[in-house]
C-alpha positions in Angstrom: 121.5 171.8 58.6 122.0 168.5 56.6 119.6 166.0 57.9 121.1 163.0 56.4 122.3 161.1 59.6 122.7 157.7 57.9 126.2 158.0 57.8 128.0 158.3 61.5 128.6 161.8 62.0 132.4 162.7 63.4 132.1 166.3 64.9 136.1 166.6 63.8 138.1 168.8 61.3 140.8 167.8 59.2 144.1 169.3 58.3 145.6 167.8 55.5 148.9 167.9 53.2 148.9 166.8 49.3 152.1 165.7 47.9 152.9 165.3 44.3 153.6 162.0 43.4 157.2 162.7 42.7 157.5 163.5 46.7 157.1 159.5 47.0 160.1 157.1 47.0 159.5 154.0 44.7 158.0 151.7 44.6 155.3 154.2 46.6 155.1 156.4 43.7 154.1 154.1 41.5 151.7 152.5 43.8 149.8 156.5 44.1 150.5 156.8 40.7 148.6 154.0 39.9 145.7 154.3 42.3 145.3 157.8 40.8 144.6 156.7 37.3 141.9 154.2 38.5 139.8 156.9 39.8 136.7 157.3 42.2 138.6 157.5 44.9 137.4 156.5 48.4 135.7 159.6 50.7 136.4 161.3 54.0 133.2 159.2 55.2 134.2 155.7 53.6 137.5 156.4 55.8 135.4 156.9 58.9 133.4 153.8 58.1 136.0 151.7 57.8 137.7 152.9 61.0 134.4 152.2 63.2 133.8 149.0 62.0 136.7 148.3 64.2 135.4 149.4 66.8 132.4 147.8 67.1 133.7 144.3 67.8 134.0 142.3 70.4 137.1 142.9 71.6 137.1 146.2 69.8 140.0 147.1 67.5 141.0 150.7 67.3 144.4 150.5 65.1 143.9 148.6 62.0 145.7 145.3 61.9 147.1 146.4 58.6 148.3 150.2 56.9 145.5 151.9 54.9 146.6 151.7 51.2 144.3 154.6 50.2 144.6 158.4 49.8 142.6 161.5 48.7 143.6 162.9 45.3 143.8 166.1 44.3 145.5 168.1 41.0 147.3 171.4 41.7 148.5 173.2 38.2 148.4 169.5 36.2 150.0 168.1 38.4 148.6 164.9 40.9 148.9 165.1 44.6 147.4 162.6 47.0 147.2 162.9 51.1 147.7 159.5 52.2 145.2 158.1 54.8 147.8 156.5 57.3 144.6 155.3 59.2 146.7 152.9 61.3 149.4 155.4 62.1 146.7 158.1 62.9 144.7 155.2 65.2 147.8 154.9 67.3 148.5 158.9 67.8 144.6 159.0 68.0 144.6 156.6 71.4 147.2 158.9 72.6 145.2 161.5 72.9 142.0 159.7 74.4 143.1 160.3 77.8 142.9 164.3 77.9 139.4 163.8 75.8 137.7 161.0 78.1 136.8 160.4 81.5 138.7 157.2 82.9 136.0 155.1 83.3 134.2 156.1 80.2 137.7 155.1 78.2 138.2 152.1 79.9 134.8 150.6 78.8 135.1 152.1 75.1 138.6 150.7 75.5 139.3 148.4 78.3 143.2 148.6 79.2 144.5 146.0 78.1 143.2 146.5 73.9 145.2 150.3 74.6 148.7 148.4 76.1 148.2 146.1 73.3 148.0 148.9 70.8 151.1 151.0 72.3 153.0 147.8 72.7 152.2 147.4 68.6 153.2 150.9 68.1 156.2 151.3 69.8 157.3 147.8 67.5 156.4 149.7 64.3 158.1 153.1 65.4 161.4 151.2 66.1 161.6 150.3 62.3 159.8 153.5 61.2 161.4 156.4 63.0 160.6 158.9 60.5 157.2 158.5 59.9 154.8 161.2 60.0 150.9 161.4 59.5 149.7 163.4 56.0 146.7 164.2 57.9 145.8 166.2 61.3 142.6 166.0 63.4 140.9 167.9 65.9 137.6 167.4 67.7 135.2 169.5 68.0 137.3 172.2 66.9 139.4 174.0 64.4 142.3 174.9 66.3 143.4 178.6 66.1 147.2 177.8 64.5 145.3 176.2 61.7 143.3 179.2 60.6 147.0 181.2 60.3 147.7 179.4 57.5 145.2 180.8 55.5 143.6 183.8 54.1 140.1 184.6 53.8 139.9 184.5 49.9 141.0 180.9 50.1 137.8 179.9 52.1 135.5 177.9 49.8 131.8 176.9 51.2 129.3 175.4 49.2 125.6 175.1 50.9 124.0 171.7 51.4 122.2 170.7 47.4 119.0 168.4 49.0 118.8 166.3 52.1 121.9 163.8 51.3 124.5 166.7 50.7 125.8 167.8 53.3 127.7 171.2 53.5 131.3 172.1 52.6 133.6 174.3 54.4 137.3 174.1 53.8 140.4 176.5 53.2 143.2 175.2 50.3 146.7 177.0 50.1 150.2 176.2 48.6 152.6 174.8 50.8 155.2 178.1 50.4 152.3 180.1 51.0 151.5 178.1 54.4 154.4 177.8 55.8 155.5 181.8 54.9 152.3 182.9 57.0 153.1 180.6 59.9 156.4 182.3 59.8 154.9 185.5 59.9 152.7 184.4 62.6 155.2 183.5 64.9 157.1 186.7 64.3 154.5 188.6 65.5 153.6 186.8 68.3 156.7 186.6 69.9 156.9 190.2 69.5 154.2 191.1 71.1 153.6 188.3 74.0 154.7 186.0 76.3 155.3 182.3 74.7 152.2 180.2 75.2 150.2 177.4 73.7 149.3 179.1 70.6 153.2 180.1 69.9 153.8 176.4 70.8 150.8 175.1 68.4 152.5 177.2 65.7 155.7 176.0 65.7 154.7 172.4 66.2 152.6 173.0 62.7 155.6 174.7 61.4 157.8 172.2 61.7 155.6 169.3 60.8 154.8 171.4 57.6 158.5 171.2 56.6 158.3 167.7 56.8 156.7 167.7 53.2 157.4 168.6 49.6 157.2 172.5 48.9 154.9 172.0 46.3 152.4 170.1 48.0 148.8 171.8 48.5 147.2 172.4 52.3 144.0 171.8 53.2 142.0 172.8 56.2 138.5 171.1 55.9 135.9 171.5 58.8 134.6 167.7 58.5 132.0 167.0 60.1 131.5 170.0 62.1 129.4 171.3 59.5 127.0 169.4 61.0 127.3 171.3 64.6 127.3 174.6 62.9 123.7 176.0 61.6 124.0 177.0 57.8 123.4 180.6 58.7 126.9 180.1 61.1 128.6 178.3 58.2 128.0 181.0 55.8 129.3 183.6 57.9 132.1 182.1 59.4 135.4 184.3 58.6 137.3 182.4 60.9 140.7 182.6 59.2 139.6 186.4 58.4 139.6 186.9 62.3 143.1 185.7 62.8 145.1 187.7 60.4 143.1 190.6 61.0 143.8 189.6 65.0 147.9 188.9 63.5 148.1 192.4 61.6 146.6 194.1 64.5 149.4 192.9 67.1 152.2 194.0 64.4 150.9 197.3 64.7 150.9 197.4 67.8 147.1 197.5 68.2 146.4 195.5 71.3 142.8 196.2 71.7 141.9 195.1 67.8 144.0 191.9 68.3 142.3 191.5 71.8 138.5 192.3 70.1 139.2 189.6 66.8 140.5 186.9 69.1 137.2 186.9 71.1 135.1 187.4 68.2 136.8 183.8 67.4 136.6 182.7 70.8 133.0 183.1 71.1 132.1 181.2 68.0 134.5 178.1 68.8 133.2 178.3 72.4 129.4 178.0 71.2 130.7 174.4 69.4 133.0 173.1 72.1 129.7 173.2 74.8 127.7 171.2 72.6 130.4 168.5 73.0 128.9 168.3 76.5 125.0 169.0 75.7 123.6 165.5 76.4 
């Protein structure tokens, strides 16, 4: 496992969406277009930094005062696509979900009350003006949830082991939009087919639908984040987690209940080994 621990560690995975530039309205377009030529752009742990220095003031501040105006860049076929950060957007939809993640009185001194009705009243100001904003980038917490693995295949998993102490490992799915949002489609099909609507059904057509909020061309990008540093290398290398769930998928359209019952617990049982450790110490 990476031992460089310098850095705070956030045990979350990402889903994220690349648009090309020509996806952006002006004068956004120009502004990515322009932050793409300068280069060296900022990391998934300069984001994290930034949002934590927030957090450790006094009052603490958990939604940036002002929008992030950086992005990940990426190139697809020649052509530039960036994932916008959004942090403040994401730091509102983020205190949202504290409530199912944290005991009351553990939130309420992390966060007292009034800094959270402070930040809702901020947001619900914003999303009067903004009605059809939407994040570019999805997290999850000591997880990968299941829907995200039906997005891709097992030949799009790329892993690269940890090169010296400071390196830490990389584990992360990339697909094109089309292909993404055909598989979800496929998904649902033969869910609905063969059970009872339930959270996962729901999951997927949530992702569905916030997929086709975006440009077909764009590029999707599962990354597990910093669970990397939950798993052991030996789990890292041979996680086929997206393997599991179209094998688990192609077994309930053939009507193979007991395969699609044996690769969602093979799944289960891995995800369930990282969920305890959220409750370890």
């Amino acid at each position: 496992m990476p031992a460089d621990f310098s850095a705070p560690v956030p045990y979350a995975s990402y889903l994220r969406v690349y648009e090309p530039l020509a996806a952006f309205p002006e004068p956004e377009r120009a502004h990515w277009a322009r932050y793409a030529r300068r280069g060296a752009a900022p990391t998934a742990q300069d984001e994290l930094r930034r949002a934590l220095a927030g957090l450790v003031g006094t009052p603490p501040v958990p939604v940036p005062v002002h929008e992030s105006g950086d992005a990940f860049v990426t190139e697809v076929d020649g052509v530039v696509c960036v994932c916008p950060w959004r942090t403040r957007l994401r730091g509102w939809l983020a205190l949202r979900e504290l409530p199912e993640l944290l005991p009351p009185a553990v939130l309420d001194a992390a966060l007292p009350p009034v800094v959270r009705e402070q930040a809702e009243a901020d947001h619900e100001r914003w999303r009067e003006a903004n009605p059809d904003a939407r994040p570019w980038i999805r997290t999850a917490v000591w997880q990968v949830p299941v829907r995200w693995f039906a997005l891709f295949t097992d030949e799009e998993r790329e892993y690269a082991g940890a090169e010296g102490p400071d390196k830490a490992p990389v584990l992360r799915y990339r697909t094109p939009m089309v292909q993404a949002r055909r598989r979800v489609a496929r998904a649902l099909k033969a869910l609905r087919e063969s059970l009872e609507e339930g959270p996962l059904t729901e999951g997927l057509v949530d992702v569905g639908r916030w997929l086709e909020e975006f440009h077909p061309r764009s590029l999707v990008e599962l990354d597990y984040g910093g669970l990397v540093y939950a798993l052991s290398a030996d789990d890292l290398a041979a996680d086929r987690s997206a393997a599991d769930v179209a094998e688990g998928i192609a077994a309930l359209r053939a009507g193979d209940e007991e395969g699609a019952g044996a690769a969602y617990e093979r799944l289960m049982e891995r995800w369930r080994a990282v969920r305890n450790l959220q409750y370890a110490n």
